[in-house]
C-alpha positions in Angstrom: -15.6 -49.4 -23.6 -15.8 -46.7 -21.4 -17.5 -46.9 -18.1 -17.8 -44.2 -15.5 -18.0 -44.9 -11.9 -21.7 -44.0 -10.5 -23.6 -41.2 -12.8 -26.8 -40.3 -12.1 -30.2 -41.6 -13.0 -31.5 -39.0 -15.2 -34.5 -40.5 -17.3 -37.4 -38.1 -18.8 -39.6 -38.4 -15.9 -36.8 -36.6 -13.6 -36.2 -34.1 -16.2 -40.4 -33.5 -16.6 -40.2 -33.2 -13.1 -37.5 -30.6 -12.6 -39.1 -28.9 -15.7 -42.2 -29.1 -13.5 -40.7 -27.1 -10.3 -38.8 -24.6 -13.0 -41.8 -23.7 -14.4 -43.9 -23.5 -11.6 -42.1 -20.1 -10.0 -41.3 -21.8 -6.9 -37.9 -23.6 -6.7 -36.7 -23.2 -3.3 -38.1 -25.4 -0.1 -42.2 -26.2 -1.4 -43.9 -28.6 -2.0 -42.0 -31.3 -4.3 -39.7 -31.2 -0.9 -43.3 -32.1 0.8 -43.9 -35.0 -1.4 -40.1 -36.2 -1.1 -40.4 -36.5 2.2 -43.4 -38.4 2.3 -42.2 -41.1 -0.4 -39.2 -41.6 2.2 -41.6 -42.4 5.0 -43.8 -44.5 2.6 -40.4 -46.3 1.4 -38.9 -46.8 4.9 -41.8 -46.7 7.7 -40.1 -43.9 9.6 -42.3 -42.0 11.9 -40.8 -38.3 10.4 -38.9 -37.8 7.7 -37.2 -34.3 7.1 -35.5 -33.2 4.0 -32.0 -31.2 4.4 -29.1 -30.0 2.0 -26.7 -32.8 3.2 -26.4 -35.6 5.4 -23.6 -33.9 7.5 -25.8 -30.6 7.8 -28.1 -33.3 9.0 -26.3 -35.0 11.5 -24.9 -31.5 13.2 -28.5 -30.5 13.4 -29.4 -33.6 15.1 -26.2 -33.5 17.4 -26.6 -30.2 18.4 -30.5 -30.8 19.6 -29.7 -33.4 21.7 -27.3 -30.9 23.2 -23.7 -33.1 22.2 -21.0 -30.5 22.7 -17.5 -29.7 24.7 -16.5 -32.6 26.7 -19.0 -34.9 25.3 -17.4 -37.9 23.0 -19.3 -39.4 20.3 -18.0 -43.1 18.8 -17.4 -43.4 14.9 -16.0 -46.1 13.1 -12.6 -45.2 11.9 -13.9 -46.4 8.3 -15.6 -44.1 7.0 -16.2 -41.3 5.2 -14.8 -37.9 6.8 -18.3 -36.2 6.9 -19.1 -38.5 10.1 -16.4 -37.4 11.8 -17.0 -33.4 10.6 -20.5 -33.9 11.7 -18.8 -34.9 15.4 -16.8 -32.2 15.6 -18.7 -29.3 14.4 -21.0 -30.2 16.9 -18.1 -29.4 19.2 -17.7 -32.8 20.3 -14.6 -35.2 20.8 -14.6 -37.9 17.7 -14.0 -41.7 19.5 -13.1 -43.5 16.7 -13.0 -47.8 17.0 -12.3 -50.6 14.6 -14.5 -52.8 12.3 -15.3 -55.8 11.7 -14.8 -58.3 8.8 -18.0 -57.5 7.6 -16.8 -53.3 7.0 -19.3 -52.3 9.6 -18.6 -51.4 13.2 -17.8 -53.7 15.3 -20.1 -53.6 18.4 -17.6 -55.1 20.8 -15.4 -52.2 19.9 -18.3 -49.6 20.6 -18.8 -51.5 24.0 -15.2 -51.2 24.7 -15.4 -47.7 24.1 -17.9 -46.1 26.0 -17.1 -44.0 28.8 -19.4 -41.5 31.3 -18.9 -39.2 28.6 -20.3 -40.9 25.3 -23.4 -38.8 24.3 -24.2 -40.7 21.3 -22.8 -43.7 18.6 -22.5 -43.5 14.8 -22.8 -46.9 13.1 -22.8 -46.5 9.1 -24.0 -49.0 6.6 -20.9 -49.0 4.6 -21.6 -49.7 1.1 -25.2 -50.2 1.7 -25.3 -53.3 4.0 -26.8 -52.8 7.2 -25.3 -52.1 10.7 -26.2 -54.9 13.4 -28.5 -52.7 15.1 -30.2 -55.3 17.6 -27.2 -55.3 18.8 -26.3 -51.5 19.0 -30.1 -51.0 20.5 -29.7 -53.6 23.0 -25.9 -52.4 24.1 -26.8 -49.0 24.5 -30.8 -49.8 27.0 -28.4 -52.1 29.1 -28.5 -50.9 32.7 -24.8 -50.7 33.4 -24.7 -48.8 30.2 -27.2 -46.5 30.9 -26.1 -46.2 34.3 -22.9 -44.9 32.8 -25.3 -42.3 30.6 -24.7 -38.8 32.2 -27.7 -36.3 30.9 -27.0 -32.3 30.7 -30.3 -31.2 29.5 -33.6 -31.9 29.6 -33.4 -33.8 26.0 -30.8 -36.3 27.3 -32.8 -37.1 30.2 -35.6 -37.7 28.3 -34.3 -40.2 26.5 -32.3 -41.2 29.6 -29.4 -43.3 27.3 -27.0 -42.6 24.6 -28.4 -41.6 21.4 -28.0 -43.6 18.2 -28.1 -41.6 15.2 -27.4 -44.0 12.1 -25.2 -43.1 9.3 -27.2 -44.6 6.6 -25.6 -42.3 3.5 -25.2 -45.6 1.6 -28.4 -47.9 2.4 -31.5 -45.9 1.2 -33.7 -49.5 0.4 -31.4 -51.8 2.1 -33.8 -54.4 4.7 -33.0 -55.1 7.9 -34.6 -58.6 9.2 -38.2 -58.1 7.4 -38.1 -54.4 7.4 -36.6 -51.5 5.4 -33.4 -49.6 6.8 -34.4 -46.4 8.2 -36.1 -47.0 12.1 -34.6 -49.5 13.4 -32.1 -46.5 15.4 -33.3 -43.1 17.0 -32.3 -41.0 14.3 -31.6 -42.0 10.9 -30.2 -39.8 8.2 -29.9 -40.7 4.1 -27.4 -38.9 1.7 -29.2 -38.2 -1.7 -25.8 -36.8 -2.9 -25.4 -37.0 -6.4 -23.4 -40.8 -6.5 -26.1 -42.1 -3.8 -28.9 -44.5 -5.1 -31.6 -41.8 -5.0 -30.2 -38.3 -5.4 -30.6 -34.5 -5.5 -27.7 -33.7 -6.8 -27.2 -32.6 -2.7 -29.2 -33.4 -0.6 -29.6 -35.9 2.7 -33.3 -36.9 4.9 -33.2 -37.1 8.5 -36.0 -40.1 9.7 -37.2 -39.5 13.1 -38.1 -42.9 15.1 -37.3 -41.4 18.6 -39.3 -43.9 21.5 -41.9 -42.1 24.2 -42.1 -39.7 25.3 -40.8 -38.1 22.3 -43.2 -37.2 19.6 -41.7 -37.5 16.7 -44.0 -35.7 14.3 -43.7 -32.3 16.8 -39.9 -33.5 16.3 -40.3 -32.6 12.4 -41.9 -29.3 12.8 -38.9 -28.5 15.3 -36.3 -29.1 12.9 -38.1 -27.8 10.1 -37.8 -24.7 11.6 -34.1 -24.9 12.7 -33.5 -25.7 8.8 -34.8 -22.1 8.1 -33.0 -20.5 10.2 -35.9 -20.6 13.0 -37.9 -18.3 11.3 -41.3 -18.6 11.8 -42.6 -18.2 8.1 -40.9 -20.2 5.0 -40.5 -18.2 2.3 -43.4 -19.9 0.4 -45.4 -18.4 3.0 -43.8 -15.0 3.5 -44.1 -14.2 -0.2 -48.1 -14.4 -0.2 -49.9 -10.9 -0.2 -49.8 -9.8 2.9 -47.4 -12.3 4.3 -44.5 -10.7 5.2 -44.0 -10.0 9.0 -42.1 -12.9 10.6 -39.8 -13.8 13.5 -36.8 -15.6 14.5 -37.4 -18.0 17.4 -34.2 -19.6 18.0 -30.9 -19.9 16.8 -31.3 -22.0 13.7 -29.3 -23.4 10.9 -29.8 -22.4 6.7 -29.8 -26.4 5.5 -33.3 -26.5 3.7 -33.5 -28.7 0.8 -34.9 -26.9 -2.3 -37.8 -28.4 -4.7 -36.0 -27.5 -7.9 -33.4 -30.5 -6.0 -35.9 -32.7 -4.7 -37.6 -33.1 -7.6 -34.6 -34.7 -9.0 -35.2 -37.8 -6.2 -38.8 -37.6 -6.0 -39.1 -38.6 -9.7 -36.5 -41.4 -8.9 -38.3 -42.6 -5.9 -41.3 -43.1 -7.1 -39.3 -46.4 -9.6 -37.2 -47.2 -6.7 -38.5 -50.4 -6.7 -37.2 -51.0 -10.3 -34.1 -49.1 -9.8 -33.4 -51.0 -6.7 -34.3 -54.5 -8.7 -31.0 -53.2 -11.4 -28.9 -52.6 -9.0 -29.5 -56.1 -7.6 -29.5 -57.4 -11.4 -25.3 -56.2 -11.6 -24.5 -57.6 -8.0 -25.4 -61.3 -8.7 -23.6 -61.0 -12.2 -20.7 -59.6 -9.7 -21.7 -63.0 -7.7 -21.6 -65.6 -9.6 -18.1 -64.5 -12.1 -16.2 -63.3 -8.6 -17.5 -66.7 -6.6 -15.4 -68.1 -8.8 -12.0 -66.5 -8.4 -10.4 -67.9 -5.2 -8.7 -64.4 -4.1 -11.9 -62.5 -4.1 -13.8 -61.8 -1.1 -17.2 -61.0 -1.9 -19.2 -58.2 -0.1 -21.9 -59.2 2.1 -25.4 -58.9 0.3 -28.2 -60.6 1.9 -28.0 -63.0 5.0 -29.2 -63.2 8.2 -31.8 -61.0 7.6 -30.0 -58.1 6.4 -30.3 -57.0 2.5 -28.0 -54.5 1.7 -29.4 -51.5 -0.8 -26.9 -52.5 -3.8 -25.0 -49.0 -3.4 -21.5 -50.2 -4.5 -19.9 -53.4 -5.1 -17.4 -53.7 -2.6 -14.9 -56.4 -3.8 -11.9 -57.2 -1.5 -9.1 -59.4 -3.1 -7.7 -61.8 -0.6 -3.5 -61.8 -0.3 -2.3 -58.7 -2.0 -1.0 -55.6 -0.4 -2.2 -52.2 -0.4 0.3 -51.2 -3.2 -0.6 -53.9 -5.0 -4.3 -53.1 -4.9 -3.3 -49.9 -6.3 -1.5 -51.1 -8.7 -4.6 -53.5 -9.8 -6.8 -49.8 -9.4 -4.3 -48.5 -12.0 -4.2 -51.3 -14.7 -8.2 -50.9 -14.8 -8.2 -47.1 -15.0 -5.8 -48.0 -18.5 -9.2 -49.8 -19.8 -11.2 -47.0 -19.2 -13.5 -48.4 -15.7 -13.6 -46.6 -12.9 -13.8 -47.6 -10.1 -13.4 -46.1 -6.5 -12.1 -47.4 -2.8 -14.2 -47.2 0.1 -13.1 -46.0 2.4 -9.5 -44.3 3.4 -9.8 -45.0 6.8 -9.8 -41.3 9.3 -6.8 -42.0 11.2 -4.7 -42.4 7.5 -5.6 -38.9 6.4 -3.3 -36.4 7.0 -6.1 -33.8 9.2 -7.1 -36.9 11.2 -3.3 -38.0 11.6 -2.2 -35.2 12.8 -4.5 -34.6 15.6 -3.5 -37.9 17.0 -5.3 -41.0 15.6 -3.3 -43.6 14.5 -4.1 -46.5 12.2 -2.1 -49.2 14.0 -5.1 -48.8 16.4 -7.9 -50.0 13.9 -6.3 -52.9 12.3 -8.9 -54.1 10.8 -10.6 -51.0 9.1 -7.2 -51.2 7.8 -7.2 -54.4 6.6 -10.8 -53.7 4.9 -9.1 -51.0 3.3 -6.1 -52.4 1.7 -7.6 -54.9 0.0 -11.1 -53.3 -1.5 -12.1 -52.1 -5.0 -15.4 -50.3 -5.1 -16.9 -51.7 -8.5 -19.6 -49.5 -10.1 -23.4 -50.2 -9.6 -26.0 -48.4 -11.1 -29.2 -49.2 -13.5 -27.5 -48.0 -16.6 -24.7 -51.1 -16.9 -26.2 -53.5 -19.3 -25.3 -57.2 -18.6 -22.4 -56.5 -21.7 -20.9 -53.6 -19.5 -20.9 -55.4 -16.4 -19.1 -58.2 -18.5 -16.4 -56.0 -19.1 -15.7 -54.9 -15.7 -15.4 -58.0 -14.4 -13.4 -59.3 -17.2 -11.3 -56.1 -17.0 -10.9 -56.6 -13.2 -9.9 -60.2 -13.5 -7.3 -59.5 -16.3 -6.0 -56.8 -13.8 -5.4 -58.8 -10.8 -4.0 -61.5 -13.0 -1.8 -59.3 -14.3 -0.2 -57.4 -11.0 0.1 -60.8 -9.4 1.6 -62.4 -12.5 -0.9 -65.1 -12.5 -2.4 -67.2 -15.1 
């Protein structure tokens, strides 16, 4: 039995729905893009939500309008994905990566630890879809000898008078954070719809605007809308009408518009999130209840204290192997045809990262999380046989490396 790692949803009502935009004559930013965006507010309560090519276009847009640049520092788990580093640094700013906790996510302590006169703004990302403790992160970064720390260099910064926190929620589109869906419980909060996320389009990411007063978040939107087109004044919906073709460019923008022909692909998927979302929940208690069993298997958090995780990926950690073992336990499932994936390298172990100084010796625990994890596949299309054989195949694995059984 073959099984791949995370294809994408692709039922008839996404495919009537990209047929839809195709045959309307208008595929570029419209509005299905529009209606995207407004099922992402419905979905998460955000006060804005703006739709971009990719969550790290996203994130450099939002970095560079609070003005984070040269000699600012920005704090970043060390595990994670690369893209929230790359963000960082194409906003010219210096990456301060610190360690995790048990849980995968950042560990606020660390973040505390961190924080000089120079932090601008803080990172947290929902690895695997479970959420960040962002009580927590709020309440560490509206303390006054943390804010007294703050120092502002434009009018934004003072505005907001503290350091930004700009959520990396790639993985947790529909995860619930203590009665309430991810996606405003930080200033800024940005989803990947790349093509493996929960909700795709194919590339894509939306930016959710939840900024306090005095900051109007809806202006906000119309702000950024415009730096996605290059700050030009007219969208080319509107340039391409009779008459309609003088415009002007009013700042020096970005080209990171999402396109409808692309957000019709996650609009139609949206709109049975709730379903989808349910399936996804359906594989992880199968996951449950056969790896609760296994005494070396370290089950990913999923829903407790409040904080539901979106069922992105299944992130299993076996307890007392090493890293080359794991690998080795990686390898013998690959010979049965599952995929599956690890999540995440952590930054300091890649070579770009390594060689600019970070070390992993310093994160021991993002290492640790590391070592030991198997990403298991998660997505509405495994039938209850399927998942089945992925566990079984997993088991027979690890029994197998570890000569057990």
């Amino acid at each position: 039995m073959k099984i791949p790692f995370s294809p994408p949803y692709i039922d008839e009502s996404v495919i009537n729905e990209v047929v839809d935009s195709l045959k309307s004559g208008w595929i570029t930013t419209g509005p299905k893009v529009k209606a995207l965006e407004a099922e992402i507010m419905k979905l998460t309560g955000a006060q804005a939500a703006l739709a971009v090519n990719s969550w790290t276009s996203g994130a450099i847009l939002m970095l560079r309008w609070f003005g984070v640049g040269p000699n600012d520092e920005v704090i970043i788990p060390a595990y994670t994905y690369c893209a929230t580093a790359m963000a960082t640094m194409w906003a010219g700013a210096k990456v301060v990566m610190v360690d995790s906790q048990e849980d995968l996510n950042i560990s606020v302590e660390a973040i505390r630890k961190a924080i000089t006169p120079r932090t601008k703004a803080i990172i947290p990302v929902d690895i695997a879809g479970f959420p960040c403790d962002y009580d927590a992160i709020m309440a560490l970064v509206k303390e006054p000898e943390i804010k007294s720390m703050f120092s502002p260099d434009n009018d934004i910064q003072q505005k907001l008078g503290r350091i930004l926190v700009l959520n990396d929620s790639a993985h947790s589109l529909g995860a619930s954070y203590k009665g309430h869906r991810g996606g405003t419980q930080t200033d800024i909060n940005i989803f990947s719809l790349h093509a493996v996320k929960n909700v795709t389009t194919a590339e894509g990411g939306i930016i959710c605007f939840n900024l306090p007063e005095p900051f109007d978040n809806e202006q906000l939107y119309k702000e950024m809308r415009l730096m996605t087109l290059n700050c030009q004044t007219k969208d080319a919906f509107t340039k391409s009408q009779a008459g309609g073709w003088r415009y002007d460019i009013v700042g020096k923008g970005m080209k990171v518009n999402m396109a409808d022909v692309n957000a019709a692909i996650g609009l139609a998927q949206i709109r049975q999130y709730g379903h989808l979302l349910e399936e996804r929940k359906r594989i992880y208690n199968l996951y449950d209840e056969a790896f609760s069993k296994e005494p070396w298997a370290i089950l990913p958090p999923s829903n407790k204290d409040g904080f539901e995780t979106s069922y992105h990926v299944y992130a299993l950690r076996i307890r007392g192997i090493s890293e080359s073992q794991r690998d080795a336990i990686i390898n013998e499932i690959a010979r049965h045809e599952v995929a599956v994936n690890v999540h995440f390298v952590p930054l300091p172990m890649l070579t770009y990262y390594r060689q600019l100084g970070y070390k992993i010796e310093d994160y021991p625990q993002a290492y640790c999380n590391y070592a030991h994890e198997i990403s298991l596949p998660v997505y509405p299309q495994l039938d209850d046989e399927k998942v089945r054989f992925v566990i079984k195949t997993v088991i027979d694995a690890y029994n197998t490396v570890t000569n057990t059984k």
